[in-house]
N, C-alpha and C positions, 0 to 999 in steps of 0.2 A: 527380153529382160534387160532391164539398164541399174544403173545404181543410180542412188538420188546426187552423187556429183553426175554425171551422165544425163541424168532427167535434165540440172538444171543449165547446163550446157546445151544440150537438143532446142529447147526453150527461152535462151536467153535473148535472144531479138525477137521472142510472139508476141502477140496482142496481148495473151494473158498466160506468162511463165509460169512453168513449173513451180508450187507453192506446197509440197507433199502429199498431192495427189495421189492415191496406190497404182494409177495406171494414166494415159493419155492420148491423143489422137491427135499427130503433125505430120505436116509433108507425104498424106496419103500413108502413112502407116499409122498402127498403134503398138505402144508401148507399154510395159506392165513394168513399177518399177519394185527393187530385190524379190520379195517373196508375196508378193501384196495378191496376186491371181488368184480369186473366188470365180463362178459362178457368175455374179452376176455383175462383176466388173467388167468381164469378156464380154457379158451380151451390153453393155453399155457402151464399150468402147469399140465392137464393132458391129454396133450401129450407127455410129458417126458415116464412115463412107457409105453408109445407104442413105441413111441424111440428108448425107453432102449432095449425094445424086440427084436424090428425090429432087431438091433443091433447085440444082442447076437444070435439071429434062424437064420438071415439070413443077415450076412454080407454084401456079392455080393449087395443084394438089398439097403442094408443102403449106402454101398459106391456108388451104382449108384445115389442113391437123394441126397449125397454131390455133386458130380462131375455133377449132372443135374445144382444145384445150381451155380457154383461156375461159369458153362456154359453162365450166367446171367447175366446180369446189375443188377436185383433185389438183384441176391443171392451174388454179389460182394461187394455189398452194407452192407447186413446182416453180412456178415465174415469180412468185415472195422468196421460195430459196435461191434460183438463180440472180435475181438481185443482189442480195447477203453475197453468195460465193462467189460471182465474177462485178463485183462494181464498174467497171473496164469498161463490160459491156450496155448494153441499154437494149430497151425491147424493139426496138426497130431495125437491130442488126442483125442479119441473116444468123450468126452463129449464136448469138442468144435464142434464138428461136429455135434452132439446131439443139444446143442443148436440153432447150425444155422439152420437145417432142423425143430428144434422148432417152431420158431421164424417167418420162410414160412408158416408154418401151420397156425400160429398167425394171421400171414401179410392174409393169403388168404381169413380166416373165418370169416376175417373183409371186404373182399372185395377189398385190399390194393395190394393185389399182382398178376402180369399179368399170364395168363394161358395161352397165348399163343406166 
């Protein structure tokens, strides 16, 4: 748990700093900032490091749950928000892709998003 002077200190030379986020994932940790800890911020934010893994051990498989995604109305939907909320990024950077296959994990473990 950090405060938002704290968040934007942790963040202040990232790609994409701390902007009021209720939580975060840098430097191999996550962060939940004052009281912001729901449910399904924790399963968002840690699934970043499995992500991040998937990523690095096994590319083919991370590029195929973009590309299942993007397959989607859902996942079209999640890469139109990731656009909006990280401009920074663009869809060809591993951590944009990161987030959106995040964000499905989010959408699902809430029950939000279709499985079939």
């Amino acid at each position: 748990m950090v405060t938002p002077e704290e968040a934007k200190e942790l963040t202040k030379n990232a790609k994409n700093p701390w902007s009021g986020e209720p939580a975060f994932f840098i430097g191999g940790k996550v962060y939940f900032v004052a009281d912001s800890l729901t449910t399904n911020i924790a399963l968002h934010e840690f699934s970043h490091p499995l992500v991040r893994s998937i990523a690095k051990e096994n590319k083919a498989l991370f590029d195929n749950l973009y590309k299942g995604l993007k397959e989607t109305s859902e996942g079209r939907e999640l890469i139109q928000e990731v656009l909006r909320l990280y401009p920074e990024l663009n869809e060809s950077d591993p951590l944009f892709k990161e987030e959106v296959i995040v964000r499905a994990i989010e959408k699902q473990g809430a029950g939000l998003f279709k499985t079939s």
